[in-house]
N, C-alpha and C positions, 0 to 999 in steps of 0.2 A: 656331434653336431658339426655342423661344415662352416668356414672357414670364408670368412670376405675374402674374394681376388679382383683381379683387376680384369676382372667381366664382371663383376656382379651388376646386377639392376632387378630394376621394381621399385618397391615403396619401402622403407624401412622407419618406422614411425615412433620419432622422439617421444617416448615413453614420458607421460607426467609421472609425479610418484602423489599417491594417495596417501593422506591423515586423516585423521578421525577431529572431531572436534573439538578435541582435548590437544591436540597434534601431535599423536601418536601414530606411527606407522599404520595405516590401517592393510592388513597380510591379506585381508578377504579381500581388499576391494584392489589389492595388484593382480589376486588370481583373475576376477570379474574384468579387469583391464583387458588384462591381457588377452582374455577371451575375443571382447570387446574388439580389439583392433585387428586380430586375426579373422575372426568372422564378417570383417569386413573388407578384407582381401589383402591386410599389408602379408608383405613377403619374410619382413623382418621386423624388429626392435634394434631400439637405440634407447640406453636407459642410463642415467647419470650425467646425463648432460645439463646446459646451463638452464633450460626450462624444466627439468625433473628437480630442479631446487638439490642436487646437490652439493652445494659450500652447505645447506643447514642439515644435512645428515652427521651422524657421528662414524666413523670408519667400519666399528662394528654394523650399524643399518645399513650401511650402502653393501657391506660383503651379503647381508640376510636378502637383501634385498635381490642383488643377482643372482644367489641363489634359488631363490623362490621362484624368480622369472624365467631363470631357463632351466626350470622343472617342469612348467606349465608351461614352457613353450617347444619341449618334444624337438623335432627336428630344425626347425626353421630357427634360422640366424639372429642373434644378440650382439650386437657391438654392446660395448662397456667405455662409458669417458670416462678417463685416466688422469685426466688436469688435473694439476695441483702446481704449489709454487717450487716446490723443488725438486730432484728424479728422484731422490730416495721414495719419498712417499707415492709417484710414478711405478717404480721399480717394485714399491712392495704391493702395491693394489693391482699391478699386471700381472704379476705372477698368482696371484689370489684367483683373479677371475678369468687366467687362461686355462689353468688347474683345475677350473669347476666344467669349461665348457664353452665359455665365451669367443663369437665368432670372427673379433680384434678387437681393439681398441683404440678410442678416437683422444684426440689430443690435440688441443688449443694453444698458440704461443702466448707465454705471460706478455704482460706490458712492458715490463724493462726491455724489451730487446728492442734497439736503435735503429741499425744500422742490417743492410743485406748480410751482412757475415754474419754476423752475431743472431740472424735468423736460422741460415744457413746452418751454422755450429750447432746451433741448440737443437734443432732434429737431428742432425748427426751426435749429438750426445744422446737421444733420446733412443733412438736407434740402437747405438751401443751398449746402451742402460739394460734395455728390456731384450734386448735379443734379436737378431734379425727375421727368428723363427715366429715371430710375431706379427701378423699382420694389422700393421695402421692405419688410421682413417686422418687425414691431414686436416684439422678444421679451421678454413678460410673465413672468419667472420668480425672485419675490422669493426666494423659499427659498435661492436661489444669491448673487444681487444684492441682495439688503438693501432693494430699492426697491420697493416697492409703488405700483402706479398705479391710483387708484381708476375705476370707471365713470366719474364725469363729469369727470376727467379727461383718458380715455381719450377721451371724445367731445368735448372742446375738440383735441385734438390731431388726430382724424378728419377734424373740421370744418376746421381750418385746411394741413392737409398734404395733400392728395389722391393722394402719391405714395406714403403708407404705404395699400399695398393689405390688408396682411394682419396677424394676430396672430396671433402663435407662442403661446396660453393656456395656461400653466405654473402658473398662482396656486392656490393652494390652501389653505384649501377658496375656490372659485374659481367653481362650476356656477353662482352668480346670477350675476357678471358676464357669461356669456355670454346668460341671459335679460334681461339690462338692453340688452344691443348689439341683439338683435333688438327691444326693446320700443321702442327708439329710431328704430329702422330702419322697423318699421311706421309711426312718427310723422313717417317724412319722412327721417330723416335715410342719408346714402348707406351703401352697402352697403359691408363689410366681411366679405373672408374669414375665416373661423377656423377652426387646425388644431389640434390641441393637443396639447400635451406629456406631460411624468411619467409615461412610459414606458407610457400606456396604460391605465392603475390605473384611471381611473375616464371608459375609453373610450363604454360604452354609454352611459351618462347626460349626460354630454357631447354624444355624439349627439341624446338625446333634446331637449335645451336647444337646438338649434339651429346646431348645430357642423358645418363642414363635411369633419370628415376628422380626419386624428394626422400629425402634423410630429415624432416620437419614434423612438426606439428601442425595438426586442427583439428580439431573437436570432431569433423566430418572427414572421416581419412579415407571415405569412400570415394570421395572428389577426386584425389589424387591420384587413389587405383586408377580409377576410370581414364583420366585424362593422360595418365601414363600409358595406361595397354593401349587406349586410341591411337595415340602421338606413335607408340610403336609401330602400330598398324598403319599410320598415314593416313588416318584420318584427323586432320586437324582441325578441318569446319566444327567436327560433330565435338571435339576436344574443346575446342574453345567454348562453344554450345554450353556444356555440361561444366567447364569454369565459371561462365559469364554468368550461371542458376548462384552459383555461391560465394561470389566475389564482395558483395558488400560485407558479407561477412567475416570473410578473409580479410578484407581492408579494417574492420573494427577488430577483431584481434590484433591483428597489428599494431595497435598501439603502445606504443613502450611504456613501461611501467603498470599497464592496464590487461596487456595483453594474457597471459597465465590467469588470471581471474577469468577473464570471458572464457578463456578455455575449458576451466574447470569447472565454471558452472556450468555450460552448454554439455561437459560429459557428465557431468553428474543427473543434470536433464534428461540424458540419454541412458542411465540406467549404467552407465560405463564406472561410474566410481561413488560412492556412498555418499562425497563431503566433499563440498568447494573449499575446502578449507586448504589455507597454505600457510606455510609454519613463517613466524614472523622474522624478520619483515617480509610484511605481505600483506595486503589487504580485501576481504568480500567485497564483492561487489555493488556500491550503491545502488535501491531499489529506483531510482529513473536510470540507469546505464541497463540494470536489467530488463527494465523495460523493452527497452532500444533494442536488446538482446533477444528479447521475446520477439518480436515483431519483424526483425531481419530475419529469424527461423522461420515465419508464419510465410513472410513472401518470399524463403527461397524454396518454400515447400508446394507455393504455387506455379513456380518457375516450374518446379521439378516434374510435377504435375503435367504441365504444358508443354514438353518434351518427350513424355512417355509416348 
């Protein structure tokens, strides 16, 4: 299976993870996912990250789990999130899922880190930890993590790690740092993938900064292909077009706390996963939200419609 680098782009779609109603792993409805997000043009997966509800996995499901995904997922790319509070548990879940097949792994800074060093340090222990022969996905996303990593931060850490290929951009408002990476990158310094996150909210313009792709989620991950290969191609009008069909909806996932439910009931809608169910804490989703849920499908199906 091949390996993130610091070209890679396209769509690489933050994997939810499926339960049953009991919330038990449900194994069929990751194979049906998985299908699921492929057949809809992403290029890759991202699975165990902070929307795949990995903290309520046990160590043993998260390993069954990668396994099983990059079985059914054949050639095309798997990152694997590796967060945890300490590198031991880092070190022993990289080596797990680089040995199976996994195409890096993505890694968030805890909240105790303060200060720029003490950011700085902690990927460079992380680095160390797991081996340089590792390729990582840096994940920028203070709104969760409390840490913000400014631009030239980010480029001392570039400069000195060569193993972190990529940046998961979640920061927000966030669109200059991605013109500061390339303004840097013209000036010499090495390339740096970037996919970005936040569910796609502020996909197109992202593109336009210089972005190479969405490392996210949404229930419709067809959006994103689309507005990716467009954006590629330079066609932005027809990008934005084919956003502006699905945006309300985009906006109502987005809500914190809320948002992983409309997710998961909109893929379960879609035939993508058995069970809106998410292992607790967690909550279904009230039948007026679903409503509301219902009805933003109904009118971006008319948009969509209207565009054909």
């Amino acid at each position: 299976m091949p390996q993130i680098t610091t070209e890679t782009k396209g769509v690489f779609v933050i994997a939810v993870t499926p339960f049953t109603d009991t919330m038990a792993v449900d194994t069929a409805s990751v194979d049906s996912m998985v299908d699921f997000y492929y057949d809809k043009g992403a290029d890759g997966l991202t699975i165990l990250g902070m929307m795949g509800e990995a903290p309520k996995l046990t160590q043993s499901e998260a390993l069954d789990i990668t396994r099983q995904t990059l079985m059914r997922s054949g050639d095309k790319p798997v990152v694997v999130g590796v967060s945890a509070p300490g590198l031991a548990a880092i070190e022993e879940l990289t080596k797990a899922v680089m040995d199976m097949g996994a195409a890096g792994v993505m890694v968030a800074p805890p909240g105790s880190l303060k200060t720029d060093d003490q950011i700085f340090t902690y990927y460079q222990n992380v680095v160390d930890t797991i081996g340089t022969d590792v390729p990582v996905v840096l994940q920028d996303f203070p709104l969760v993590t409390g840490i913000h990593i400014s631009s030239s931060l980010l480029g001392r850490i570039v400069e000195a790690m060569p193993s972190i290929v990529m940046l998961k951009h979640e920061d927000w408002p966030g669109l200059a740092k991605i013109s500061d990476i390339r303004n840097a990158e013209a000036k010499g310094r090495r390339r740096l993938s970037v996919l970005c996150g936040n569910g796609g909210v502020f996909l197109p313009e992202e593109m336009e900064r210089g972005a190479d792709g969405a490392m996210t989620g949404f229930a419709f991950p067809e959006m994103m292909v689309d507005v990716v290969r467009l954006a590629g191609n330079g066609e932005m009008e027809r990008a934005q077009d084919i956003f502006d069909a699905y945006l309300p909806l985009v906006r109502y996932e987005q809500q914190p706390g809320l948002g992983l439910a409309v997710r998961k009931h909109t893929l379960a809608k879609r035939g993508a996963i058995a069970s809106a169910t998410q292992r607790r804490p967690g909550a279904m989703l009230a039948p007026k939200a679903i409503a509301e849920v219902e009805r933003l499908i109904a009118r971006q199906t008319r948009k969509l419609e209207a565009l054909a």
